[in-house]
C-alpha positions in Angstrom: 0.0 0.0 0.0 1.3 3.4 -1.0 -0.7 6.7 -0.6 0.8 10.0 -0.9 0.7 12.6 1.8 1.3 16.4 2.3 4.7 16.9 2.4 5.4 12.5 2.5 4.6 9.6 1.5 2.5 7.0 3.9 3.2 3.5 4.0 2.8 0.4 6.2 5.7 1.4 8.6 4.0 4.6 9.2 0.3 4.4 8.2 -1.0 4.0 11.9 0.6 7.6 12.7 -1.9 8.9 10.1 -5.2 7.1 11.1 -4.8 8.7 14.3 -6.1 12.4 15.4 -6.5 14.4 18.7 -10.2 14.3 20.0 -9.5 18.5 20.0 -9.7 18.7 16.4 -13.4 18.4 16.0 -14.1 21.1 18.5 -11.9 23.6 16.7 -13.5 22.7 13.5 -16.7 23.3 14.7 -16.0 26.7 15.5 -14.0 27.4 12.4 -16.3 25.7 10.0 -19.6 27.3 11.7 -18.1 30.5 11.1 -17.5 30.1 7.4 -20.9 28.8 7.3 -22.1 32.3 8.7 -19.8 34.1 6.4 -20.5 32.4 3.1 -24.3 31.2 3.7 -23.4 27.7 2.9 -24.6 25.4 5.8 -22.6 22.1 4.5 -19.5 22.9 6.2 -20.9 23.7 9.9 -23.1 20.3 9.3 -20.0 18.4 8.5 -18.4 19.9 11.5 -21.2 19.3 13.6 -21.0 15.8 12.7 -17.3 15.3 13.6 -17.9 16.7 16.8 -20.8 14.7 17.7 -19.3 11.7 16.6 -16.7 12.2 19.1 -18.9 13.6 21.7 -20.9 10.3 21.3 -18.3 8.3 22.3 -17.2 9.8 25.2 -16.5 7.1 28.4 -18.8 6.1 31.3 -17.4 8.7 33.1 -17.9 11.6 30.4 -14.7 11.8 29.5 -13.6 12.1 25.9 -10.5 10.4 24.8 -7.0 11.9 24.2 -7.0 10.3 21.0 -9.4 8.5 18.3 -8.5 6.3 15.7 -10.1 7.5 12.4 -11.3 4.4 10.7 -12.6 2.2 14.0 -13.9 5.6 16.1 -12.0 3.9 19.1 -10.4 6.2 21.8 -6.5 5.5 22.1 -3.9 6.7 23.6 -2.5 9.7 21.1 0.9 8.4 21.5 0.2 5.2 20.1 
């Protein structure tokens, strides 16, 4: 498997690295994706955001914590450093 990234490629060595995000990320693109909704009109991107962030939210543990770290193609909360 070889896909390109940004500035590298991604292969199996490093793949894991790129399937993994901070939980953080969906709260700060709900705030910047609601306001480009506001400025252009175009409600798709604050839905999309609002979708990330719930997805997260929805997952949160018994406790009502949110994880450090989500893997993007299971929705599982890991570790970040993993």
């Amino acid at each position: 498997m070889r896909l390109v990234g940004r500035s590298r490629s991604i292969n199996e060595s490093n793949v894991k690295a790129y399937l993994l995000t901070g939980s953080a990320g969906a709260g700060s693109l709900l705030l910047e994706f609601t306001t480009l909704s506001r400025l252009t009109g175009d409600p798709r991107f604050e839905d999309a955001a609002a979708e990330a962030f719930f997805a997260i939210w929805n997952r949160r543990s018994e406790l009502g914590l949110i994880g450090n770290g989500i893997d993007l193609v299971s929705g599982v909360r890991t570790p970040r450093g993993l």
